[in-house]
C-alpha positions, 0 to 999 in steps of 0.5 A: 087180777093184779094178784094173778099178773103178779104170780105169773111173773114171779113163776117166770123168774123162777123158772130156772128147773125142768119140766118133767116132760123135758127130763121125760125126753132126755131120759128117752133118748140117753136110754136109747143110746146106751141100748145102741151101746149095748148092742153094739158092744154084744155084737163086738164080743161074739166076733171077739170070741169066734176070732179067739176060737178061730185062732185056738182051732188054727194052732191045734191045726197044725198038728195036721200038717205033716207031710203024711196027712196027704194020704188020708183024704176024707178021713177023720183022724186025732191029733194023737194018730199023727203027732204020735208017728213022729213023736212018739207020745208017752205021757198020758194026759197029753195022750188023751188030751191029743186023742180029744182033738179030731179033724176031718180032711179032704185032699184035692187033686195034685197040682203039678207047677212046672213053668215049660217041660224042660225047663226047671223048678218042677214043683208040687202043690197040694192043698189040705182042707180040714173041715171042723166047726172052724174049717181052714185051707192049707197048701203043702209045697214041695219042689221037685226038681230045681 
């Protein structure tokens, strides 16, 4: 019995590891954190790709925002149709890659802006809503009478 007494105590000294089951539960919950991690980082990166495509949609969109797009309520026109009225395109990569982008619009009514009727600056507000993967609102001022 002494024996056993003995070892018992010579086990307690020497104890300085850990058991499995405390490196078990440690492994658990680092692996639960780098899970959170992960999705956390998944979930970071589809807003920072939907931002940049937002952003590369609002730059090609604003070769719709001619004075002219006005007049094409609810039809779907190419960048080419409309760049090419005032630029008059001629190379014919930028021909096609201008005819590659589209854009659907939708025209609200007019909105005329006027403080009192005889008073000034009369102005004119439309709004222009191009509708795509990446829909965007747009409003065209222009001022009448000042």
């Amino acid at each position: 019995m002494e024996i056993f007494i003995k070892m018992f105590i010579i086990l307690k000294k020497m104890r300085h590891a850990f058991t499995i089951i405390e490196i078990l539960v440690s492994v658990i919950i680092i692996s639960g954190s780098i899970i959170y991690a992960l999705k956390i980082y998944s979930q970071n990166h589809a807003q920072i790709i939907y931002i940049s495509e937002r952003n590369k949609h609002t730059l090609q969109d604003s070769l719709f925002l001619a004075e002219e797009t006005i007049k094409y309520h609810q039809n779907k026109k190419t960048a080419y149709d409309l760049v090419n009225n005032i630029f008059n395109v001629q190379n014919s990569k930028t021909k096609e890659y201008l005819k590659e982008i589209y854009r659907t619009f939708y025209i609200p009514e007019t909105i005329q802006l006027q403080i009192n009727t005889n008073q000034k600056p009369k102005a004119t507000i439309n709004e222009i809503i191009i509708k795509n993967h990446y829909s965007a609102s747009y409003f065209h001022f222009k001022i009448n009478t000042f």
